[in-house]
N, C-alpha and C positions, 0 to 999 in steps of 0.2 A: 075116210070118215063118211059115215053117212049122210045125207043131205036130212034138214030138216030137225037132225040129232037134237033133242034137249037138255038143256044143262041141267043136271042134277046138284051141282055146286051154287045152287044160291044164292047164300049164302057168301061167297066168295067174288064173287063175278052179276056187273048188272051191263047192261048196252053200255054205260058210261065208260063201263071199266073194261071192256071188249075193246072198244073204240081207241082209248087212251093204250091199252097194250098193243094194240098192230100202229098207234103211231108210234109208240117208241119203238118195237121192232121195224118199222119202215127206216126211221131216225137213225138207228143203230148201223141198219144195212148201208144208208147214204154216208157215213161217216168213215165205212169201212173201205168203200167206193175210194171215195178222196183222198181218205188217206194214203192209199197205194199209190194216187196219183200223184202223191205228194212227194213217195220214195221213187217214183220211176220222173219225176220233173227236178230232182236234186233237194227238196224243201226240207228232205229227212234221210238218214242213212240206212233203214232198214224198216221192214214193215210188218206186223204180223197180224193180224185178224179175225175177230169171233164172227164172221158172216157165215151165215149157215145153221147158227145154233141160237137163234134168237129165241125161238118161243120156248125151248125148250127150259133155258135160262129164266127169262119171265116166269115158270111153272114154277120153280126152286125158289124163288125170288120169292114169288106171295107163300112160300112155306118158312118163311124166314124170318125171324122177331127176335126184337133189340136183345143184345147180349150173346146173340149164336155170334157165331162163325165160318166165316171161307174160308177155306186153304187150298186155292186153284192154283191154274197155271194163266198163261197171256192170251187166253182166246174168252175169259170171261165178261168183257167188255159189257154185254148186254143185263148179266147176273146184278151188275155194282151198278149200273145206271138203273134198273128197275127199281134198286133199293135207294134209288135217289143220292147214291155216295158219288155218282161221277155224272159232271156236268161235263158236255161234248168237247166245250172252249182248253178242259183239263186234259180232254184225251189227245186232242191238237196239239197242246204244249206238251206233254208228254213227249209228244212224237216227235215236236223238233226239241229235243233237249232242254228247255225253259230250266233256266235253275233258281225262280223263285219259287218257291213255299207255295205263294199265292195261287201263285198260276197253273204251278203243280202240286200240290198236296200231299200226293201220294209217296212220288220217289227228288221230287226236286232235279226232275231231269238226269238221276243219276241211274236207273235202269230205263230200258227201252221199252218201248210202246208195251202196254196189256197189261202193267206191274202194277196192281194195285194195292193199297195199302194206307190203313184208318189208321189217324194219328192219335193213339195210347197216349203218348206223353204231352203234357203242355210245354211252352216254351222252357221251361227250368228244367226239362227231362223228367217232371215227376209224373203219377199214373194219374188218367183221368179214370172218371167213373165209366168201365168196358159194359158194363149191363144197360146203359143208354146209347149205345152206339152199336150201330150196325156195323160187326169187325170185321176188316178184310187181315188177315197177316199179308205180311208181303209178297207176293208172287215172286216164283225164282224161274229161270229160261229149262238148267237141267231136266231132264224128262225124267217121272216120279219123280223129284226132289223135294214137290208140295208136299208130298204123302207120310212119311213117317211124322213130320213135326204135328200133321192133324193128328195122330194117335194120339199123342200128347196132350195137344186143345182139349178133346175129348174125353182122356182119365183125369184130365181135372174136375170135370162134370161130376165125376165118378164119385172123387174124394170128396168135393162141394158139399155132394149130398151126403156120404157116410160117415164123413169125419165132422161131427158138430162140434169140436173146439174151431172149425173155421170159421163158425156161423159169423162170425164179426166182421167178415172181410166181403162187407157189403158192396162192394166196389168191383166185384171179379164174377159175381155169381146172385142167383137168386135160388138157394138152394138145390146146386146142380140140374137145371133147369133148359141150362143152354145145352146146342145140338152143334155138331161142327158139320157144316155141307163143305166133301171133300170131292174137286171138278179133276179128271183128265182125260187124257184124250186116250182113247182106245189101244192104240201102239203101243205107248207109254205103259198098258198095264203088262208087256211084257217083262220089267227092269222088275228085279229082286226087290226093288226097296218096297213098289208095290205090292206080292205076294207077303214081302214079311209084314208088312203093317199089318194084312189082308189077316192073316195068321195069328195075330198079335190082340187086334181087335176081336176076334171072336173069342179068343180066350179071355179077355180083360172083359168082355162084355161092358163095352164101351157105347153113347151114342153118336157112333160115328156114321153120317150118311155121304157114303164115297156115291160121286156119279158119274159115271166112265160117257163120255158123249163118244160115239161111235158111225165115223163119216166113211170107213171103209177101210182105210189108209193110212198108211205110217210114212209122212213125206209121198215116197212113190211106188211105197211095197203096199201090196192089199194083205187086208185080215190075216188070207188063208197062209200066208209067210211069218204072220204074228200070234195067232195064238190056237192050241189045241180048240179041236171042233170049232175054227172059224169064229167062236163065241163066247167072251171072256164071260157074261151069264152064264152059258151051258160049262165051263170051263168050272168054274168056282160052285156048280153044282152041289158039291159033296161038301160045302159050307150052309147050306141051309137046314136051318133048324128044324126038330119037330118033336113030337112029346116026350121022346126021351133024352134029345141032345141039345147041347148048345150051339148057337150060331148063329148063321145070318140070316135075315129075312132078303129077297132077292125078288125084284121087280124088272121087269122088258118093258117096253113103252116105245113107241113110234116117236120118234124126232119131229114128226108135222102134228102128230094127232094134238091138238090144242085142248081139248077135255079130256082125254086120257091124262096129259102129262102133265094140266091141274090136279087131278083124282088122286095120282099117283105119286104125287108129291106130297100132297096134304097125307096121304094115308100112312107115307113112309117116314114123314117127319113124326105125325103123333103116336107111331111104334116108338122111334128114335128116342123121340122126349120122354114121353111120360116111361115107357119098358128099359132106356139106356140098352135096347137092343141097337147091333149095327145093323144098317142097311145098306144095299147095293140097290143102283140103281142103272140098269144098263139102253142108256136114250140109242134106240137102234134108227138108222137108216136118215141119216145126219146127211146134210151135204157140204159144200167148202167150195163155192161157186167163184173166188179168185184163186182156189188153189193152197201148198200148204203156207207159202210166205211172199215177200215182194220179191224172192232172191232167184225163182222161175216158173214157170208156166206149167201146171197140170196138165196141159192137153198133151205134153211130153210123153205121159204115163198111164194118161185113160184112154178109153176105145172113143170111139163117136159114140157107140151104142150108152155106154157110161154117163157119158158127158148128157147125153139126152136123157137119161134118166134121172140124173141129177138135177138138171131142170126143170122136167115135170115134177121132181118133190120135193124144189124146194119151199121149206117150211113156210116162206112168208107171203108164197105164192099160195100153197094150199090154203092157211088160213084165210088170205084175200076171199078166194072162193066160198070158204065155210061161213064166212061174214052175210055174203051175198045168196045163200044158197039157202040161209037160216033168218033171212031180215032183217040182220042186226043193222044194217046202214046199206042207203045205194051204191051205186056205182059211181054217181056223180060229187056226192059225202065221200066216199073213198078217195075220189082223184081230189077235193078237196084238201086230205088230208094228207096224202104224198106232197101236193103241191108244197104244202105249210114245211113237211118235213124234211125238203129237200133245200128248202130256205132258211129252216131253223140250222141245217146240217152245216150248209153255205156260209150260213153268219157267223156259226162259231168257229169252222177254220178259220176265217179272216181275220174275227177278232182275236183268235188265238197267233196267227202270224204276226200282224200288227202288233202286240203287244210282248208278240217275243223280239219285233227286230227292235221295237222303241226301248226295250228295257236295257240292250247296247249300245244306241244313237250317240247318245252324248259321250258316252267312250270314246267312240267310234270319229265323230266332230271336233273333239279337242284332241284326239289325234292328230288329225287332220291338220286341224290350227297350229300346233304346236311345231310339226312338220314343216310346215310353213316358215314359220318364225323361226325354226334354227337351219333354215336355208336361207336367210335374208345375211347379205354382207358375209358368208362364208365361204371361206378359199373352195368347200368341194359341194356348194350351190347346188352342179348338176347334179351329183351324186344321193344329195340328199331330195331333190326332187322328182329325182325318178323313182325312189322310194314311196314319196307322198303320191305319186301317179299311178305308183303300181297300188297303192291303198286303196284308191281312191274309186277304184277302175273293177275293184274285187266282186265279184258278184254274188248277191248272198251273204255279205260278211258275217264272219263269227267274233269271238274275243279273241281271237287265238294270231286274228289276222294282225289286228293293230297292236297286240303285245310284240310279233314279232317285226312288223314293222320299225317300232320304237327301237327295240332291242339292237338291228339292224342299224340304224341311226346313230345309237350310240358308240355303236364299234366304229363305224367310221369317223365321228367325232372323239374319238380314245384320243387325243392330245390337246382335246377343246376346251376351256375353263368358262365358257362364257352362259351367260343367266340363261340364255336358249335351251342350253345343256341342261342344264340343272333342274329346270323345266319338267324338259324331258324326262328326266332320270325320276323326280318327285312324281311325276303321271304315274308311270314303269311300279314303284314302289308303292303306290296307292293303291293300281290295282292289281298289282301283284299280292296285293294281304286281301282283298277283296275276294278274287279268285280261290286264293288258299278256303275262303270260308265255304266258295261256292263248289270247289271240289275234292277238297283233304279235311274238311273238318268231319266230326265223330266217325272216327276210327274207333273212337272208345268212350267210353262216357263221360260229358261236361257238364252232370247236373249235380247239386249237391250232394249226393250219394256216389259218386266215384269214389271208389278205392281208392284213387292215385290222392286225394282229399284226407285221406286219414291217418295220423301221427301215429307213429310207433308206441306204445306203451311196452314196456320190457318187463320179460319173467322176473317173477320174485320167489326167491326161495328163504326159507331159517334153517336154522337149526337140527330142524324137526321135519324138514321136506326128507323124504322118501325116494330112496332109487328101486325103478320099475324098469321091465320089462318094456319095448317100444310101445309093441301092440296095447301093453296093459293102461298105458298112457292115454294113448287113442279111444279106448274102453270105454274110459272117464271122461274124453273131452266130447266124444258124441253121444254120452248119456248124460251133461249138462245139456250138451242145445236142445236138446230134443226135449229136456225138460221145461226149458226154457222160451222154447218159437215153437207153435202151431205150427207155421208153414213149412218147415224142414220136412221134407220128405227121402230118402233114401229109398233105392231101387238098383236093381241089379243081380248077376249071376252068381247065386251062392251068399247073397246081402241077409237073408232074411232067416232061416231056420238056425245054420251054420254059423253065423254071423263073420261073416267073410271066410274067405281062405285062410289069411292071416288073423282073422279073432278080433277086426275091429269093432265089430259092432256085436260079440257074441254076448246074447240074453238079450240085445234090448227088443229083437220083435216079440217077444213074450210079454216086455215091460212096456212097449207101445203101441202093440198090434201089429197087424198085417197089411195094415189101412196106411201106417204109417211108413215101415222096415217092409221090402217086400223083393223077395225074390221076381226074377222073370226066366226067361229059357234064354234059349241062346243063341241071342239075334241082335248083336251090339249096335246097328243101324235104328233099330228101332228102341232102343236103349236110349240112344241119346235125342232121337224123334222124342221120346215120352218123357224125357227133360228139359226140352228146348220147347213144347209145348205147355209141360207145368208153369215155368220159369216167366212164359206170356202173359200166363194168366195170375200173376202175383202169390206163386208159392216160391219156395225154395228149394228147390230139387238139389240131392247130390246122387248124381249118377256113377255109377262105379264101373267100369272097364277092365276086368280080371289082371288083364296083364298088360303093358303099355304097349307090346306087339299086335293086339290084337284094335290098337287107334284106328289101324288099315281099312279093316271093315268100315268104320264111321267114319274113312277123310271126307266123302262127298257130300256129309250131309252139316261134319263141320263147318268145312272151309266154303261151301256155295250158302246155304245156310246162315248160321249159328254168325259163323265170324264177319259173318257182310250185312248185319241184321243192322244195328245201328245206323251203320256208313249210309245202305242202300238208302236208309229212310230218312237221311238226314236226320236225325235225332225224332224221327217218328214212331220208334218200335224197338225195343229191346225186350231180352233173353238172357238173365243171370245166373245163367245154368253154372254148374260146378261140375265138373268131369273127374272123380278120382279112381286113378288106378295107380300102379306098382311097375318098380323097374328099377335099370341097372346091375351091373354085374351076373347077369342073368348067364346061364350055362346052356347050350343047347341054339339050333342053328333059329329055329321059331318060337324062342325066347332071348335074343338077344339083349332085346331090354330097351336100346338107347337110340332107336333114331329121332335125335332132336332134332339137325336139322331138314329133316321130311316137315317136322312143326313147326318150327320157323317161315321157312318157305310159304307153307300152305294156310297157317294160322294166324296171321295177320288181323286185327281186332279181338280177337281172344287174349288173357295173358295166361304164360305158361310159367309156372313155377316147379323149383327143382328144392325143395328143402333137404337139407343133408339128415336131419331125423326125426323123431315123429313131437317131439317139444316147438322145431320150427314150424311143422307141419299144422299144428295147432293153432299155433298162431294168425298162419295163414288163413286160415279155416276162418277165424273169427274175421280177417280184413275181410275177405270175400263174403261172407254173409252180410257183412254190415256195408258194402257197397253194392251194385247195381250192372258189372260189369260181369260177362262171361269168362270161366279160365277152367284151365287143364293143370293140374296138381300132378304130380309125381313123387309118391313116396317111396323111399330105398327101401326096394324086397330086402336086404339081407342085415336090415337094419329092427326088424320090431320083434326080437329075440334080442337084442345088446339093452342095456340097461341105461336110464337116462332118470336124472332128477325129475322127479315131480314138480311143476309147478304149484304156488300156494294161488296163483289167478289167474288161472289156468283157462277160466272163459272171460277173463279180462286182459288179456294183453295182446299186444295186434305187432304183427310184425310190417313196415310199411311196404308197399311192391317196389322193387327199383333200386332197394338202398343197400350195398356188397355189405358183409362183415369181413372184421380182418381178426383172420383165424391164430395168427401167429405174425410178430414184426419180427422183421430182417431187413436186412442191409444190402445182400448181395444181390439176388434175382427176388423179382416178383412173381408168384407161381397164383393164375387168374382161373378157378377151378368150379365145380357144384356140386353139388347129391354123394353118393356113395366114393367119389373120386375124393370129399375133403379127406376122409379119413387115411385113405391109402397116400396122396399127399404130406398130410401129418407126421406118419409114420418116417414116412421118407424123408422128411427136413430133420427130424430126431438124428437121422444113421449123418444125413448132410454137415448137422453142425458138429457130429465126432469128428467130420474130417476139415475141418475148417469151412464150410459154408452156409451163411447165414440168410435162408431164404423166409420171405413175406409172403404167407397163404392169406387170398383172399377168396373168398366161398360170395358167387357172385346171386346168389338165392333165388335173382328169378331172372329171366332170361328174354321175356316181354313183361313188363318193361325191361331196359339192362340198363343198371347205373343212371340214375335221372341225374345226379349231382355231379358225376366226372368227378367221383372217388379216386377209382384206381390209376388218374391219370399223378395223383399224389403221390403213392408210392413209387412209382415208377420216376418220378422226380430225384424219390431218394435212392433207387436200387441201378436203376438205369438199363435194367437186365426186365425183361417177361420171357415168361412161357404160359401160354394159354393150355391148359392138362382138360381132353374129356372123353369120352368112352366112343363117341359118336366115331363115325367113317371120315376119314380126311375130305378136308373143305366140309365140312359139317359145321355144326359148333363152336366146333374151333377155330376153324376161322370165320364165323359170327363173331364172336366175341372179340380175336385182333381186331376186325374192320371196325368196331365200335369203338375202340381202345387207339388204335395205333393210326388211323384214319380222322374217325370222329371227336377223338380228346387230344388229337395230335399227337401223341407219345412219341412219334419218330423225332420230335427235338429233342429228347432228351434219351436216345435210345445211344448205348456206347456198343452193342453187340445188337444183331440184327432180331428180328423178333422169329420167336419159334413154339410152333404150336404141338403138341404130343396127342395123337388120338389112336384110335383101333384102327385098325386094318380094313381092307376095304372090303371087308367078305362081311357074312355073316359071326357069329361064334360059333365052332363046332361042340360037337357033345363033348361034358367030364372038365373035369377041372385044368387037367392040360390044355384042354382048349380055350378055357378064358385067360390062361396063363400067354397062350402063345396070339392070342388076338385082341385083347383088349392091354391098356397099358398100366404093368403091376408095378409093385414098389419098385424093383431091379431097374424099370424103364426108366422111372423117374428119378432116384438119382444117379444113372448114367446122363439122361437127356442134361437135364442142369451142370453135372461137374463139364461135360464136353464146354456149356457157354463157357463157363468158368475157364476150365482148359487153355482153349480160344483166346480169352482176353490175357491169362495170366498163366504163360504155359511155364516159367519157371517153378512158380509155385503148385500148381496143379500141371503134374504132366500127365500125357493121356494114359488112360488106363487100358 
């Protein structure tokens, strides 16, 4: 920077606001300081940190007004405090886990340090007004895992402004106006999910401002092991726009230069805003003066020569300089204002610690007490006081210490009937529901717009209802809502001219536009990025995923993402995206169709429903839009070619999540099934009760939630027989659904034969229809599986076949 340089930003910047920005990049850096020291002194279990990138941050920061959006990663620290969204005392609790609201606001202690995140919802989980607040989405740890969901932020802007039946939804938008500032770190940009976004955005012609900050290194690899030409700018190159093409505008900027990377922030955001072009912005020659995390030491990996370089540039030292080189404040004003900032830094760890151990103490004290008191006059005294010693004695305590304390207590007391105990046991159970809220609550949604809130209304048919074709169904039920809700948006491969594969949506982009029905290419990551972003900003996206094999591509952005969205934010941020695609009985080895339990496992705060055909599927459709909760739909490929009654309220009836239908009563086995398996089950109890067995299909509909009511543990009362029947690979599904049944409803009381689960094989399916014959389980399996129970119990009557 040259000495003396004058600011041409005026307008933007006066001594006052010079001054106030190198104290909070001083502030920032002292907070980053201590905090490390906080992970290498035991105060916190991990540490990560934006030193280094402070002013760069600050430049972004004053380009930024109410209604935009971040969607960074954990080193943005400096970005959120310039916007006045994080006070240091927060970034302190943070660090040591705090799981009040108050203290932490952003994640309530439940992600680790850098995770920031403006609370959208008020206390009832309903939407505040996002065009007054300065939005952070949530920060997730994955590298690129910020990046598709900003695509998303960003085509909201899109649709804001081109679609004016939105204009009403004053709350989300000020006529597409808002800009999404998207932060990561250099390395990062070499993970696919950044290129497709990268890709996705220039084609959407979106305004998205990605800002790649660029310290060198990825952990302990440099550049030149990360990306073509050492330079993710020179790199994306052949994305920049110009009179005849579309694309990106792309800026370089120095990481110290403090008026450059004002200039160039303002410039790229008023492209961004008013043009909805994207912008790249690549902040070069960054530095990272603790290194990449608390977990080791840089000087592992850099030269001396490095390390010295690093030094001389970093940002808050050059600035210092240009302060002093240009008159903006002495030297003695300066160390003035370190002084202050290293005090303001100071006070707020402290008060941030003190108010993290006080908000345990009393726990922590009637522990103690309690302890005490049921060691007084007890045969095992010592035992219990050495208990209370070793509590007492803990250094740093957490909750976790005096729960198991207690816990401990009472197993040695397991013969003890005296009030001591009871005590005890009443603490244990106080803050054992206390805990639960402080670390298991929203998984899913608890404001009045939960799905799990809303009463089944059931199809109605006359007389004069009509049997349709699946898809024909589907036809009508999404050219009601759409006539119906503004914010219903559909997107997807092959969504919009074709209107799907299967013809669910054929004609209505002609009848809605393109604005609304809209094809994309084919890049399912950012498919459900540009879902999980509409869905933020108060539309209704339903994203479609060609085929349920192809979920693969988007697990990382569901399951890190989408399904911890709620949880991470304690009830600060939700995403009601709708994921519909197809499956089941699928032929061929990369169309298999059914890995449920991959979605089980990995999908956890999503619900995942299985409608057996496209009448239930409808239904569905209507809960999920009238709740507030994200889920993954599966309709049976081989089902919307079979015919099915039309409903006569058909955008009125809801089917509730959780609640099994019983497909057919019997007596003998209970057969606990879903999706395209009801039918092939059906069939099979048909040939069953030719031979004398009278089996109970129950079609368990959705699979998160499964059974809220402990249904099926009914029938099983009366039959005393299950087989859990599903396509998925053994230990899949299948036995999801025992463990739920035969564990969680206890069924093993009243089980007369032991319980037996029927799935596919543990491969893929090969190609042709031999192949789904011999790998997934057909009528033949099922009723040989069931007569063998049968067999078993009653081999005079049934002998084996």
């Amino acid at each position: 920077m040259i000495a003396n340089e004058q600011l041409r930003s005026t307008d933007i910047l006066s001594r006052e606001k010079i001054l106030s920005d190198y104290r909070l990049a001083f502030e920032s850096r002292q907070v980053s300081l201590l905090g490390r020291r906080d992970v290498m002194g035991g105060r916190a279990k991990f540490g990560i940190f934006g030193d280094g990138k402070e002013l760069a941050q600050m430049a972004a920061a004053h380009a930024f007004e109410r209604g935009d959006f971040r969607s960074g990663y954990y080193r943005d620290q400096t970005f959120v405090a310039a916007l006045g969204e994080l006070r240091w005392s927060e970034f302190f609790a943070q660090l040591y886990a705090h799981t009040d609201i108050e203290a932490d606001p952003n994640t309530a202690g439940r992600s680790m340090n850098g995770h920031y995140a403006t609370r959208w919802l008020d206390e009832q989980g309903l939407w505040r007004n996002q065009t007054e607040l300065f939005n952070s989405v949530c920060d997730i740890s994955p590298t690129a895992g910020q990046i598709p969901r900003a695509l998303g932020l960003a085509y909201a802007s899109k649709l804001f402004r081109e679609n004016v039946d939105l204009s009403e939804l004053t709350k989300f938008s000020r006529n597409g106006n808002e800009i999404v500032f998207a932060t990561i770190g250099d390395a990062s940009t070499s993970q696919g999910m950044f290129w497709e976004t990268m890709n996705a955005a220039g084609v959407l012609q979106v305004p998205l401002l990605t800002s790649v900050w660029d310290d060198g290194y990825g952990i302990s690899v440099p550049v030149e092991y990360q990306t073509v030409k050492g330079s993710i700018s020179k790199a994306l190159a052949g994305f920049q726009r110009d009179a005849d093409d579309k694309g990106f505008e792309i800026f370089t900027v120095k990481g110290w230069d403090y008026v450059a990377l004002l200039e160039t922030y303002q410039q790229a955001a008023h492209i961004c805003r008013t043009e909805h072009v994207p912008v790249l912005v690549h902040v070069q020659e960054l530095t990272q003066p603790q290194g990449h995390s608390s977990s080791g030491s840089h000087e592992r990996y850099k030269s001396k020569e490095r390390l010295d370089w690093e030094a001389e540039h970093d940002c808050n030292r050059i600035f210092r300089q240009w302060i002093l080189e240009n008159g903006y404040a002495t030297n003695e004003e300066l160390e003035v204002i370190e002084a202050e900032a290293k005090q303001t830094a100071k006070k707020a760890r402290l008060d941030a610690w003190n108010a993290f151990q006080e908000s345990m103490k009393s726990d922590f004290d009637e522990a103690i007490n309690l302890l005490q008191q049921a060691a007084r006059h007890n045969a095992k005294s010592a035992e219990l006081m050495a208990v209370r010693e070793e509590l007492r004695k803990t250094f740093t305590p957490v909750r976790r210490d005096a729960v198991a304390a207690v816990r401990k207590a009472l197993r040695i007391m397991r013969t003890d009937t005296s009030a001591a105990r009871q005590r005890l046991q009443a603490w244990l159970d106080r803050t054992n529901a206390e805990n639960n809220d402080r670390y298991n609550s929203h998984l899913y949604s608890e404001s009045p717009d939960s799905p799990m809130l809303i009463e089944g209304v059931p199809a109605q048919y006359t007389d004069e209802s009509v049997a349709v074709d699946g898809y024909l169904l589907l036809q009508r039920y999404f050219d009601n809502l759409f006539a119906r809700d503004p914010r219903v948006v559909a997107l997807g491969e092959d969504v919009g001219k074709i209107g799907d594969v299967n013809q669910g949506f054929a004609g209505l982009q002609e009848k809605y536009g393109e604005i609304r029905i809209t094809d994309t290419g084919i890049r399912e990551t950012t498919i459900i990025g540009q879902g999980i972003g509409l869905a933020m900003r108060g539309l209704r996206p339903i994203v479609e995923i060609q085929y349920f094999d192809y979920v693969y591509y988007t697990l990382a952005t569901l399951t890190d993402d989408l399904a911890t969205l709620l949880y991470r934010t304690k009830g600060g941020q939700k995403a009601p995206l709708i994921i519909r695609t197809r499956g089941h009985r699928l032929e061929g080895i990369w169309h298999s169709g059914s890995p449920m339990g991959a979605m089980l496992g990995s999908l956890r705060g999503l619900h995942v429903l299985v409608p057996r055909n496209m009448t239930q599927a409808a239904g569905f459709y209507n809960t999920l839009i009238k709740g507030d909760d994200p889920a993954l739909l599966i309709e049976s490929l081989n089902g919307y070619r079979l015919k099915e009654l039309l409903p006569d309220n058909l955008a009125e009836f809801y089917l509730p999540l959780g609640v099994p239908e019983t497909l057919r009563s019997g007596s003998d086995v209970t057969v606990v099934t879903y999706g395209s398996m009801c039918r092939l089950v059906m069939e099979a109890a048909a040939q069953l009760a030719q031979m004398g067995i009278s089996i109970e299909v129950i079609d368990v509909q959705t699979l998160l939630p499964f059974d809220v009511h402990h249904s099926i543990i009914e029938s099983i009362k009366k039959t005393n027989r299950v087989l859990f029947a599903d396509e998925d690979v053994p230990g899949g599904a299948s036995a999801y659904m025992m463990q739920q049944v035969v564990e969680k409803q206890n069924a093993y009381h009243y089980l007369d034969s032991a319980p037996r689960t029927l799935s596919a094989k543990a491969h893929r399916t090969p190609y042709g229809s031999d192949g789904d014959y011999f790998s997934k389980p057909n009528v033949d399996d099922i009723i040989e599986t069931i007569y063998a129970i049968m067999s078993e119990a009653e081999p005079d009557r049934f002998p084996k076949i």
